[in-house]
C-alpha positions as CSV (number, residue, x, y, z in Angstrom):
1,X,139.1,-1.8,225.2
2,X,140.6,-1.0,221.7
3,X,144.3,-1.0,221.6
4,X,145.6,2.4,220.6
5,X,147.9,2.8,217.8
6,X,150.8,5.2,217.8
7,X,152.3,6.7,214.1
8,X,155.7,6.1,213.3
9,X,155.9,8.3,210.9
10,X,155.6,10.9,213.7
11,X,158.7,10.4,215.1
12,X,159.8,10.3,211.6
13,X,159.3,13.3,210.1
14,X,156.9,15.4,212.9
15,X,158.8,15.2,216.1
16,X,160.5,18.4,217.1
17,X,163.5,16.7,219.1
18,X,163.8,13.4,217.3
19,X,164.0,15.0,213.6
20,X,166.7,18.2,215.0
21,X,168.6,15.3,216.8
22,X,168.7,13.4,213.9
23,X,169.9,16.5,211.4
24,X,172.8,16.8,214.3
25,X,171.5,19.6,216.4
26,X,173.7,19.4,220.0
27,X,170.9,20.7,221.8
28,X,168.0,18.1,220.7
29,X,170.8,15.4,220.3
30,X,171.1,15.7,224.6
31,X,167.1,15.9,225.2
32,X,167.1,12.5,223.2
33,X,169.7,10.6,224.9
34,X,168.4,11.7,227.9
35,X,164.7,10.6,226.7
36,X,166.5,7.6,225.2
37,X,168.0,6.6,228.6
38,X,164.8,7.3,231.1
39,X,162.3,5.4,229.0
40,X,164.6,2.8,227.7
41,X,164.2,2.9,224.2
42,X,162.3,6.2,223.3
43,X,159.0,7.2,223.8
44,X,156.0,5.6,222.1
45,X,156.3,7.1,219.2
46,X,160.3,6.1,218.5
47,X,159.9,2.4,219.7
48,X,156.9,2.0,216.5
49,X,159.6,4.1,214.6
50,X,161.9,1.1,215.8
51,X,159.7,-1.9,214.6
52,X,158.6,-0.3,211.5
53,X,162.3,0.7,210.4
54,X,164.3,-1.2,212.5
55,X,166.5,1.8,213.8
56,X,166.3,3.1,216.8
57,X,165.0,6.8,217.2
58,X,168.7,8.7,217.2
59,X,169.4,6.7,214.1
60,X,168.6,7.5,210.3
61,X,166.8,5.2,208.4
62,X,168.9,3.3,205.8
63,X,168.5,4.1,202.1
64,X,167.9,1.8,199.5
65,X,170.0,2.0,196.0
């Protein structure tokens, strides 16, 4: 059985909660921690987000100068 692959750019750019939280939005800032804190780490999408980035779904990615 193939393995299925999840996007992270998904969470990145696509995700209703996970881009509001991000931008600072109270309301999707309290769905993710809760999110965060019953699935330990985010769903699917967030932990790929996580090894592809290396920042966890309520955090931005770093920029590069």
């Amino acid at each position: 059985m193939a393995k299925e692959t999840v996007d992270p750019e998904f969470c990145e750019t696509k995700c209703p909660v996970c881009t509001a939280a991000r931008k600072g939005h109270v309301l999707a800032r309290l769905f993710q921690r809760i999110e965060l804190f019953l699935t330990r780490g985010g769903c699917p999408y967030g932990r790929a987000r996580q090894r592809k980035y290396g920042v966890r779904p309520d955090e931005a990615v770093p920029r590069k100068d």
